[in-house]
Structure formats: structure tokens, C-alpha cells
N, C-alpha and C positions, 0 to 999 in steps of 0.2 A: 689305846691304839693297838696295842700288841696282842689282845683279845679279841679284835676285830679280827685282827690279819689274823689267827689261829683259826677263826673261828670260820673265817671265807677259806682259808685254805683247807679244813677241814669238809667245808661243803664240795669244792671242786673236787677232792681227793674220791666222797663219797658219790658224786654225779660221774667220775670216771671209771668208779668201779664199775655202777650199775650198766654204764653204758658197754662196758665190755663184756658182764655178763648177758646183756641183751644181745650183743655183738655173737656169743659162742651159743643161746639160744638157738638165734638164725642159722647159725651153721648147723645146730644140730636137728630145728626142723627140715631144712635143705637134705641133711643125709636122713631122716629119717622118713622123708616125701620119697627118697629114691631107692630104699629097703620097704615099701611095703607096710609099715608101722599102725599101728590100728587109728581112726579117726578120733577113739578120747584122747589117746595119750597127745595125738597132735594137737586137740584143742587146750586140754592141761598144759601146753609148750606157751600156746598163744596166751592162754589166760598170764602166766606168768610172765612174759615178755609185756602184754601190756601193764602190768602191776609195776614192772622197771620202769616202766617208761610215765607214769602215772609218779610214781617217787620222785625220779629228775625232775617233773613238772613240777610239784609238792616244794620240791628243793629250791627251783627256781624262785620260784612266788613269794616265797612265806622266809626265804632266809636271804638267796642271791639280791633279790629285786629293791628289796628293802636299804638290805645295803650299801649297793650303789645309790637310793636315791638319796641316804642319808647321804655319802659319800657327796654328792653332787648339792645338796642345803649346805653342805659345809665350807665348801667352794665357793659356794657364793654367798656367805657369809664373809669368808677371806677375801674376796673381790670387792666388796664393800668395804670392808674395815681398812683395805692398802686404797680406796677411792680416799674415804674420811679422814685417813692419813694425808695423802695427797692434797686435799682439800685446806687441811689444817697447817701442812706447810707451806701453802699458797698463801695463805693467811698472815701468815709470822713473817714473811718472806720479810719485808721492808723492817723488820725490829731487826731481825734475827743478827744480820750482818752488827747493828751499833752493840746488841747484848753479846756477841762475840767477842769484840773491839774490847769494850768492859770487864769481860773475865780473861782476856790476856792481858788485859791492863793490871789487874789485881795479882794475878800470876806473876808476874815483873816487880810488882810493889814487894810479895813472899820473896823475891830472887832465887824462884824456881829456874833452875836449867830447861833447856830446849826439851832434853828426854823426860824431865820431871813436868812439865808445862803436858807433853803429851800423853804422858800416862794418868795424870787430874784430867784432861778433857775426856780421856775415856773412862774413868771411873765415872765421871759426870754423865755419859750416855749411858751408865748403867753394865757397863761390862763387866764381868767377874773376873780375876786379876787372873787366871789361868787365862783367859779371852785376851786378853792385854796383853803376854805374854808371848801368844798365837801373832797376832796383828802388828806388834812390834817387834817379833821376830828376836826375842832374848828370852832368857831364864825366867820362869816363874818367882827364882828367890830375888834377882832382879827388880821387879816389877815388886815384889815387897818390901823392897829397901827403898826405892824410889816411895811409895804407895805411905811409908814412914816417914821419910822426909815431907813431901807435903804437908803430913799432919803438923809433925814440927815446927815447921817455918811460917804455915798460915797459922799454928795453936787453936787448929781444930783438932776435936777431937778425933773424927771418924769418919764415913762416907756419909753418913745421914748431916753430918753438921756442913762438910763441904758443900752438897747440892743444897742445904738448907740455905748457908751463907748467898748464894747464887739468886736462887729462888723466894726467899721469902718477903722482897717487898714486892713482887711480880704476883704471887697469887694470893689474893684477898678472901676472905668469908663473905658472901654474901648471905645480905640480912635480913630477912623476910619484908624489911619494908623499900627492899631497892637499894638501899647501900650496901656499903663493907666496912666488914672490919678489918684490923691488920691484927695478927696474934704474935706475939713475940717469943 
């Protein structure tokens, strides 16, 4: 990403040079239209003013144009991928609320606190404890003391084994012949 923006700002940097030296061109076939100047050096002025102006076009095509279109595939890649998301939560909609019910119920069974209950549901979404920290508006060492107790009380080991615990009679192997397996 940061190579892109370097690299687009670098084009614009160099389409505004040329343009300003095309710009002091003008002005100077202008004064030298108005001194008399011999007719090559004028056309020597033109040839080089179209050379700038042939470059910005060069610039445009072959580094601007490309850009933005990738620019614009990616977008709509990202329009997609928040639809398919959308889609997928339409989907869950009717579990989602009872498998909710379920992991506050298992939360209560640990006798996780309100704050420990909230900071396992966002490990659960995936947040990194600095993020968790941000969103519930406390100390990162906080959120590690909390992030600890959990393991404790449920006697999981870690973040893969919580969302494991959650998750694995939910998602199955399927088997080349149409069923699934469960892995343990």
C-alpha cells in the first residue's frame, strides 16, 4: 500500500513538474514571439513543449490510469466480500442469538465477571488485547489480567483453545463422500 501511494505520488509530483515547465515554455515562446527570435529556435521551443506534454500523457496511461483501475477492482472486490459478509450474517441470523445464549451460559458456568465475560467475547471476535483495551476503554495490562483469568477459570489453555472450545462441534470435515467428520 505504501508503495503504491509513493509511487502515485511520485507520478503526480513528476506530471506537475513537467507541467510547469511547459507552463514557463509558453511564457517564453510568448516573449520570444514579441522580441523577434529566429523561427528554429521557436520551433526547437514547440518541439520541446510537445515532448512535456507527450511525457504527462506517457505518465498518465501507463502508471496514473492503471492505478486507479486497480484502485477501483479493489473496491469492488471490497463491495463484495462486505455483500458475502452480509449475506453470511443473514444466514446465521436465527442460530446466532441461541449460540450467543450458550457462550454466556458457559461464561457463568467459568464465574467469569461482567468485565471478564466481555473481554472473552472479544478475544472470541478476534481482537488483539491492545484492540480490547481501545473498546473497553481500560489498560492494556488490564485486559491481560482479565485475558489470564479466563484461561484459569475455564482451564483453557489460550485463545486457540477458547474459540476452539466454542467452535468445534459447530464446524465439521466434510468427506469426500457427503458426510463429516468431527476432529477432536
Amino acid at each position: 500500500m505504501f508503495a503504491d501511494n509513493h509511487t502515485k505520488r511520485q507520478n503526480w509530483i513528476l506530471t506537475e513538474l513537467l507541467m510547469i515547465i511547459i507552463a514557463l515554455l509558453i511564457f517564453d515562446v510568448w516573449h520570444d514571439l514579441n522580441h523577434g527570435v529566429s523561427a528554429t529556435h521557436l520551433y526547437l521551443e514547440f518541439i520541446c513543449g510537445f515532448m512535456g506534454l507527450a511525457a504527462i500523457f506517457i505518465i498518465w496511461h501507463q502508471r496514473i490510469v492503471p492505478l486507479e483501475g486497480a484502485l477501483r477492482t479493489t473496491e469492488g472486490k471490497r463491495l463484495a466480500l462486505e455483500q458475502q459478509l452480509d449475506e453470511f450474517r443473514r444466514s446465521i441470523a436465527p442460530f446466532a442469538a441461541n449460540i450467543r445464549h450458550e457462550v454466556v451460559r458457559q461464561f457463568s458456568v467459568w464465574n467469569l465477571t461482567a468485565a471478564e465475560k466481555e473481554t472473552a467475547f472479544l478475544l472470541l471476535k478476534g481482537l488483539s488485547l491492545k484492540d480490547i483495551a481501545v473498546v473497553r476503554n481500560v489498560s492494556e495490562k488490564t485486559v491481560k489480567q482479565h485475558n489470564l483469568t479466563i484461561y484459569q477459570k475455564s482451564g483453557l489453555a489460550g485463545r486457540a483453545e477458547l474459540s476452539a472450545f466454542f467452535l468445534q462441534d459447530l464446524l465439521t470435515i466434510p468427506e469426500t463422500d457427503g458426510s463429516t467428520k468431527s476432529v477432536s
